[in-house]
N, C-alpha and C positions, 0 to 999 in steps of 0.2 A: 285629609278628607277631601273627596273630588268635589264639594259645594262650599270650601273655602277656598277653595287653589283657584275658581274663576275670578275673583275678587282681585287678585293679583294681574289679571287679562283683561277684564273689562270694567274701569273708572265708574264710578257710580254716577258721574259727570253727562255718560252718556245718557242718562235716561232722560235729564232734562232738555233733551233736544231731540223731541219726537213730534211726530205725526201723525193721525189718526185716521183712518177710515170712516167716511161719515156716512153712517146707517141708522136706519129706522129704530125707534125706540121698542118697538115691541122683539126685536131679536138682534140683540146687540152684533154679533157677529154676518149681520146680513149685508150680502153689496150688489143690491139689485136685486136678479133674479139668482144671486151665489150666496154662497156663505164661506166664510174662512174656518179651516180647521186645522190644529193644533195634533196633528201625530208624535206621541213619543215615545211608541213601544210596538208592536209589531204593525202598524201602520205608517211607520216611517219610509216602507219599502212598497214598492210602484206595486210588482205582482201582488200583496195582499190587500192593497187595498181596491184595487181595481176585482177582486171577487165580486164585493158585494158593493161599492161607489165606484162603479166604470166613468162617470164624471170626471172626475178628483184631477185635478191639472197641480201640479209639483210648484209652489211659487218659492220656497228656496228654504232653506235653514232659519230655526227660529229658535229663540232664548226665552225660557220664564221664569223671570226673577221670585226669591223667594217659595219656592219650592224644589220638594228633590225627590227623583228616582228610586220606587221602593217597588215592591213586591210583596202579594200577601195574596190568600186563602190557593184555593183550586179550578182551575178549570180543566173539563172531562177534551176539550177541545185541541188543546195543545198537550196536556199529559201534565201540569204544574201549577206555580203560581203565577197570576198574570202580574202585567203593571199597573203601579196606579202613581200620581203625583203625589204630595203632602206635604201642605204648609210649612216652612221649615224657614225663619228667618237666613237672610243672608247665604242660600242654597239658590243654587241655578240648575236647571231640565235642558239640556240639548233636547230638538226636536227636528221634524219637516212641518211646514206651513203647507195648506192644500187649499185651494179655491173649488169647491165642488156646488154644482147644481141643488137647488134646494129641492130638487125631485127625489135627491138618493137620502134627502135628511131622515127621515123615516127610518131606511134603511143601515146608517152609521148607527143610529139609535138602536135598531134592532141588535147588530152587528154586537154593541157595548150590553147588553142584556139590560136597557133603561126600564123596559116596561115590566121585567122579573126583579125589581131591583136589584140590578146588580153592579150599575155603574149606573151617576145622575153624573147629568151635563153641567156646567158651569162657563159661561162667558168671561175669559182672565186676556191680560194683554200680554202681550209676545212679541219681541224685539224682532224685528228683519237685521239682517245682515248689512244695510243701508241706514240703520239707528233710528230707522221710523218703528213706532207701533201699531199693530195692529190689534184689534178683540179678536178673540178667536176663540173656536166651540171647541173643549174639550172635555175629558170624561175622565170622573174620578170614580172609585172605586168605595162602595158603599161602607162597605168594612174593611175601616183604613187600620194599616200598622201601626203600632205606638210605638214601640221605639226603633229605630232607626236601623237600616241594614250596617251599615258602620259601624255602630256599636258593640256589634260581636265581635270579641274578642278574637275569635279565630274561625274559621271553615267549619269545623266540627260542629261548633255553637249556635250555626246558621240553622232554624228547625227547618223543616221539611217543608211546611205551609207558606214558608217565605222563599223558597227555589223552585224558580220557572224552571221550566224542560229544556234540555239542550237545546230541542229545537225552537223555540222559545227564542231562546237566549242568541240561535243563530239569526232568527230572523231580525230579531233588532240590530245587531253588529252587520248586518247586510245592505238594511236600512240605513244606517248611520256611512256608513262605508259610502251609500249611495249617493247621498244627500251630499255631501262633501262636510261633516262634522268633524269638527277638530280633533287631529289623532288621538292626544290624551284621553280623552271621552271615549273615542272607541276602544281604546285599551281598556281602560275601567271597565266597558261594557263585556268586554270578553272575558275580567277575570270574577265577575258577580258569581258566585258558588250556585250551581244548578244541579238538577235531583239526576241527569244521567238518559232521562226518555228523551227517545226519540220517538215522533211521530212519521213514521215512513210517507204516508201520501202527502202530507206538504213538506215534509224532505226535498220532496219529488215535486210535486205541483210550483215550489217558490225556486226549486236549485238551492238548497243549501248543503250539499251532501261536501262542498268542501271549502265550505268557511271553517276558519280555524277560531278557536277558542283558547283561553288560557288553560292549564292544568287545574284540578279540582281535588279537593276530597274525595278517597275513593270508595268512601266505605258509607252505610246508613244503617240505623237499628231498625226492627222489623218488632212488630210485638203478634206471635202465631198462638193462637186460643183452641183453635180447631185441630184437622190433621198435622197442619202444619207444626204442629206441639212434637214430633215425632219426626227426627234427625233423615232415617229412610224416605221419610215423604219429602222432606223439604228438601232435599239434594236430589230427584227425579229435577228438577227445573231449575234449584238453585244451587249448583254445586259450591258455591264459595259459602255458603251461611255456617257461621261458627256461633256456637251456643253462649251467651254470656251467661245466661240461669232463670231461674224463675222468676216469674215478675207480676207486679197484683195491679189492677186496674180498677180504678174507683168510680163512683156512679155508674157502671152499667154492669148488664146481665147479661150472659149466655142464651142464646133460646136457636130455635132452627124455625127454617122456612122455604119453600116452595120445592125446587125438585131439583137433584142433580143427577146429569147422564154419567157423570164419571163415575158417582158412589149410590145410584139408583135411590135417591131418599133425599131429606131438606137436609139443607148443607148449615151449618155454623152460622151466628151473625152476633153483636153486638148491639144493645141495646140502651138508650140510655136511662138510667132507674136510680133515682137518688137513693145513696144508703146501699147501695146492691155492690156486688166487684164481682171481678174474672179472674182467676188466674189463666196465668201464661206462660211461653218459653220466650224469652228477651235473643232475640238473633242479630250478630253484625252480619251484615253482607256486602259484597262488594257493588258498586254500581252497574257495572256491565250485568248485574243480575237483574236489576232491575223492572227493566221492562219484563224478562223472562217472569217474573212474579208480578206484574200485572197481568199479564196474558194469561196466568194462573189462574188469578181472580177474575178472568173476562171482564177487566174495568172497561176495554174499548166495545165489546159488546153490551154494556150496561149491565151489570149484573152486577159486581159489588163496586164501591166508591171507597177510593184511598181516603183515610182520614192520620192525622197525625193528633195521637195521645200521650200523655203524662205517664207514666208506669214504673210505679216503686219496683227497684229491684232488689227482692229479697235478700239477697248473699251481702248487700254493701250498704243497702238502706237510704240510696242515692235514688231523686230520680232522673229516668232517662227519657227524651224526646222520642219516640221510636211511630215509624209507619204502620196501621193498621188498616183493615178493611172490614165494612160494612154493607151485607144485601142493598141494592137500591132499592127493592120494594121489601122494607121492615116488615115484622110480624107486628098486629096489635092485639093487644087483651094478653094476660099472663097465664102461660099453661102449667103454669105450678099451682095453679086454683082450683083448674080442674081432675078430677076422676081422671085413671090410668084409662077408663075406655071412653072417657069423652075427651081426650089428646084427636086432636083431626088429623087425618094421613098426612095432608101436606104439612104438619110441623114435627115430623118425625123423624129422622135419617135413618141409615140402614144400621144392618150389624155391624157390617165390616167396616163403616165408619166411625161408631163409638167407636171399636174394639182401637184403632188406628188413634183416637183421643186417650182413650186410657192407658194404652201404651205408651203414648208420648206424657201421657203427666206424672206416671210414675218413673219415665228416663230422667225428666223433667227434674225432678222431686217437689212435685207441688203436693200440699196439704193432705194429708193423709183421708182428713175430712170432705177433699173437694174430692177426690177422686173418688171417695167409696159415692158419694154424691153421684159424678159423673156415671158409676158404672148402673144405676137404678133409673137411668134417663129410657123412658120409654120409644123404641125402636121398632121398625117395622117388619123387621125377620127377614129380610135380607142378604144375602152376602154374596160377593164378588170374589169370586175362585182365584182370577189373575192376580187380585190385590192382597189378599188372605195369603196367598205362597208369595209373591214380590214383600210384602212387607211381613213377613213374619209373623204372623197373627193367629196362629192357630192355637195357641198357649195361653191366649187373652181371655179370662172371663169377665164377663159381666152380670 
C-alpha cells in the first residue's frame, strides 16, 4: 500500500528536527499578510489554482504525515469524485505547499464549497523538502470515506461515488508531475480507478489532453428506470450497454417532473420514499459511454445529477453498485394521493414516453404487477411520430 511504502523513505527521525513558522494565533497558518497552503489534489497544479488564487507563489513539495489520499461523493464541476485527506495512522499525502495573499482566502474557501458545506478547513503541519515544518491551510471533505481506496479488492469493486474523472485524475498527476513529487507517487496517482469523464473545457483551459494515465476498468453498471429500461433507447447513445436483467431499488419511488423537448412531457426521476422501490433494467456499459450518457441526462446542463445506488438484482439476488440519475429539481408532494384530474401537467410525461417505459419493462421482465401499474400512469396525450416508428411503439398499450 503506497502509505506504508513511505515509511521505508522517510525515518520518522525526521520529524524531530523541525521548524516552524511563527504566526499569529488566531490563524495558525498566517505569515504576515500570507498564509500557507497545503494543495493535494487538483490544486497542486499552477493553472488551477491560479483561476481563482492568482496569488498562490509555488513554495515547493510538501508531506502530511498520518493521513492518506482518498476520494469520495460528487462533484457536477469536474464530472466525479473529488479528493479529500483522512486521518489514517502511519499514511503520508504527497502535496504542493503555496504562500498566497490572505485577499484570495475567501476565495480558496469559496473555491472548496466551506460556506455549502462541503469541505471545512483544518490547520495540520506539512514537512518541506528541507525537514522544516510548516502549518498550513487545508481542506477536508465533509463526507469523509470509511474505508479506504486500497482496500478494494479489485477495480471493479471501486463504487462509482469513490472515482474522480479522468480529468480529475489528470489534473492531479500534472500537478504532481509539476511540483517535482516523487515518481512512485505519481504512478500511484495515475493508476487510482477513475469513472472515464472527461471535462472538455478544462481539458482544454489546464492542457491535459495528453497526460497519460494508467489503464482502468472498462466497464460500469448503470441502473435505467425510465426509457432507458428499453434496449432501442439506450443504444441511440449508448451502443456498448449490455443488459445484465432486472433490478429492484429500495426506498425510492418513481414519479415525473417538469418538461422534456425530446419526449414533450415530465421525464422520469427517482425519489427517495422509505418502504417504496423501483424496478429497473441493471445495464453493463463500457466507459467510453459514459460521458455519452451524461450528456443524455444533460448532467452538464443541470438537469439530472449522477448518483450511485444499491440495486438487488433479480436473476442472482446479488446486489450491484450501479450509476443512476436524478431530476436536480425533484418533485414534492405524492401524486398517487391525488385524483387522475388533479395530476398537474408538469408531472405527467407523454404517451410515447410511457409506451417507451412499458416496453422496456416488459423486454425487461419486471413484475407483472409493476408494469400493469406502469401502464395506468396518467399521461398527457402526446406522442412523437419520429420516436413511435424509431422505437417501435405502435403495438404498445397502455
Amino acid at each position: 500500500m503506497l502509505y506504508y511504502s513511505l515509511l521505508l523513505i522517510l525515518p520518522l527521525s525526521l520529524w524531530s528536527c523541525v521548524s516552524a513558522y511563527v504566526i499569529p494565533r488566531d490563524l495558525p497558518e498566517r505569515v504576515g499578510d500570507k498564509f500557507i497552503y497545503f494543495g493535494y489534489g487538483s490544486n497542486m497544479l499552477t493553472k488551477r489554482i491560479h483561476i481563482q488564487n492568482p496569488t498562490a507563489v509555488k513554495i515547493g513539495m510538501g508531506i502530511l504525515k498520518d493521513y492518506r489520499l482518498d476520494f469520495n461523493t460528487y462533484t457536477e464541476r469536474w464530472g466525479g469524485a473529488p479528493a479529500t485527506i483522512v486521518p489514517t495512522p502511519g499514511a503520508y499525502v504527497y502535496g504542493t505547499l503555496w504562500e498566497i495573499s490572505l485577499s484570495n482566502l475567501d476565495d480558496i474557501d469559496d473555491q472548496e464549497g466551506v460556506h455549502e458545506g462541503i469541505y471545512y478547513a483544518a490547520s495540520l503541519p506539512v514537512m518541506l523538502s528541507n525537514n522544516t515544518v510548516a502549518t498550513a491551510r487545508a481542506y477536508l471533505l465533509a463526507d469523509q470515506p470509511k474505508k479506504p481506496l486500497n482496500d478494494f479488492s479489485d477495480d471493479d469493486k471501486v463504487p462509482l461515488n469513490r472515482q474522480p474523472s479522468k480529468t480529475y485524475l489528470q489534473c492531479l498527476v500534472k500537478g504532481a508531475e509539476e511540483t517535482g513529487i516523487v515518481p512512485w507517487y505519481v504512478e500511484w496517482l495515475k493508476s487510482v480507478k477513475h469513472n472515464g469523464h472527461v471535462a472538455p473545457d478544462l481539458e482544454q483551459i489546464l492542457d491535459l489532453k495528453d497526460v497519460q494515465l494508467n489503464s482502468m476498468s472498462s466497464k460500469f453498471y448503470y441502473f435505467g428506470f425510465g426509457s432507458n429500461l428499453l434496449a432501442k433507447r439506450i443504444h441511440i447513445q449508448n451502443p456498448t450497454a449490455v443488459r445484465i436483467g432486472p433490478g429492484k431499488l429500495e426506498n425510492y419511488q418513481l414519479d415525473f417532473y417538469t418538461s422534456s423537448r425530446t419526449w414533450y412531457g415530465a421525464p422520469a426521476t427517482i425519489v427517495p420514499k422509505t418502504s417504496a422501490c423501483v424496478f429497473g433494467a441493471i445495464w453493463e456499459i463500457d466507459n467510453s459511454n459514459l460521458k455519452d450518457l451524461d450528456d443524455q441526462e444533460g448532467v452538464s446542463y443541470g438537469i439530472y445529477v449522477p448518483i450511485t445506488v444499491p440495486v438487488l438484482e433479480l436473476n442472482s439476488g446479488k446486489l450491484v453498485e450501479c450509476r443512476a440519475y436524478h431530476l436536480k429539481n425533484q418533485p414534492t408532494g405524492d401524486v398517487r394521493c391525488l385524483k387522475s384530474e388533479e395530476i398537474p401537467y408538469d408531472r405527467q410525461p407523454s404517451k410515447t414516453y410511457m409506451k417507451t417505459i412499458v416496453k422496456g419493462a416488459l423486454e425487461t421482465c419486471l413484475p407483472a404487477e409493476y408494469v400493469q401499474w406502469l401502464r395506468t400512469i396518467k399521461h398527457n396525450g402526446k406522442m412523437i411520430d419520429a420516436l413511435e416508428k424509431k422505437l417501435e411503439l405502435q403495438d404498445v398499450n397502455l
